[in-house]
C-alpha positions, 0 to 999 in steps of 0.5 A, a space after each residue: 470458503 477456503 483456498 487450497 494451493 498446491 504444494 510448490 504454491 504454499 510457500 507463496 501462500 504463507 508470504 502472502 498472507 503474512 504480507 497482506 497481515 503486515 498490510 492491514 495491521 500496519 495500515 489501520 495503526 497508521 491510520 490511527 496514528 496521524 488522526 488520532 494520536 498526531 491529530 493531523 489536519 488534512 485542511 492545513 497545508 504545514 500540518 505534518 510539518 508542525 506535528 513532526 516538530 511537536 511529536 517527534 517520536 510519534 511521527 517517526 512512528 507512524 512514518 515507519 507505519 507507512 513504509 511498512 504499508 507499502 512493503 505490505 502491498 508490494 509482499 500482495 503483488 509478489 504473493 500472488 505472482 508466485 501463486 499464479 506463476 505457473 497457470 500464467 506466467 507471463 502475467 505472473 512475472 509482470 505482477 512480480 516486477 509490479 510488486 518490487 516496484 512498491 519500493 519507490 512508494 515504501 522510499 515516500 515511507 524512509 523520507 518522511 522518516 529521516 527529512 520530514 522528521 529532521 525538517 520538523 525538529 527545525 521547525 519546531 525550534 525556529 524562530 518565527 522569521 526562520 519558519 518561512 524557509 523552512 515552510 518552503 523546503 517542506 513544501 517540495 519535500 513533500 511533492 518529492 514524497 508524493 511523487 513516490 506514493 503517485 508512482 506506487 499507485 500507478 503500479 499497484 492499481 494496475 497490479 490489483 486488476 491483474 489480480 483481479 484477472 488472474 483470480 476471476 479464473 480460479 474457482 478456489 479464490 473466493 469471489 471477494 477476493 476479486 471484486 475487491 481488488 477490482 474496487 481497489 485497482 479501478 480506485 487507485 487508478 482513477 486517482 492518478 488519472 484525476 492528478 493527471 487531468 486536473 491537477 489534484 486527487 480524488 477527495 480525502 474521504 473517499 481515499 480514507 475509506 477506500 485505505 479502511 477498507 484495505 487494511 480490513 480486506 487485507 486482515 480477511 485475506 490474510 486468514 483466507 491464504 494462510 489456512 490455504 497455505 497449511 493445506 495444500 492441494 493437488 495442482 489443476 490443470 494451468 491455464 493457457 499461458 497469458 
């Protein structure tokens, strides 16, 4: 089923499938970057910290992988805001400010590239009765990058089901479209809501099987708006604002 924009749309149709393209290929090299390449432990509370020492090049790597995933969700967030602009755009601009707001997760992103990668080097280069302190620096410098990826998921969970809502509407979206974000947006929700209430996050498997899965919805969409984008349509009649 293809999705045809109007012409004053298909700008935002191209960002956003050339944001949801950045999306899945930067989230599933990441991906295979931290378990395959660096090996990373989850069960191991210093195990990033050893891998940034041990493979300096391949960390920054994927750190700069991670930064691009976010500016990926955020470059979604702003693709649909334009889409919908003008059938609701009350909701549309909320989408919007949710969308730049995926610059404080993409920050985790640049701190795990300049610390992370500097106190890892350190580490790496220590003496035995020096790694103690530096364990403990990494240890709050990682809750600060957590925090920025908790806040970009209180944003974007909330942002997917906007989606969700603004597409449901659109005979043209593909239904896929909506029931994912639906899936994803309720996830990420209940992931903060889980810290929130007891202090820890949604186990590790469900949260790399929900990451697959958006790195594959997003290649999908990005074929779905990108030969929606080269075709454009005429405008429907908008939708009540909202």
């Amino acid at each position: 089923m293809s999705f045809n924009v109007a012409l004053g749309e298909a700008a935002w149709g191209k960002l956003l499938a050339w944001s949801a393209l950045l999306l899945g290929l930067a989230g599933l090299a990441l991906i295979a970057m931290f378990l395959v390449v660096l090996g990373l432990d989850p069960s191991d509370l210093y195990a990033e910290l050893v891998v940034a020492g041990r493979n300096p090049a391949a960390y920054r790597l994927g750190a700069f992988l991670d930064m691009l995933v976010w500016v990926g969700i955020g470059g979604v967030l702003l693709g649909f805001a334009g889409t919908f602009a003008a059938r609701a755009p009350i909701r549309a601009l909320l989408l919007a400010v949710l969308g730049t707001g995926q610059a404080i997760g993409a920050l985790g992103g640049v701190l795990r590239l300049g610390a992370i990668s500097e106190l890892g080097a350190r580490y790496a280069a220590a003496a035995p009765d020096q790694r103690a302190a530096l364990e403990q620096t990494y240890l709050t410098l990682a809750q600060i990058v957590s925090s920025h990826y908790g806040a970009g998921n209180w944003l974007y969970g909330p942002g997917y089901l906007l989606i969700a809502s603004l597409a449901w509407s659109q005979a043209r979206v593909p239904r896929w479209v909506t029931v994912w974000f639906v899936l994803m947006g309720l996830y990420s929700v209940a992931n903060q809501l889980s810290f929130v209430a007891v202090g820890a996050l949604l186990p590790g498997l469900l949260f790399l099987v929900f990451m697959l899965g958006q790195d594959l919805a997003a290649l999908a969409l990005a074929i779905t708006f990108w030969r929606g984008a080269a075709a454009p349509s005429a405008r429907v009649a908008p939708a009540p604002v909202a």
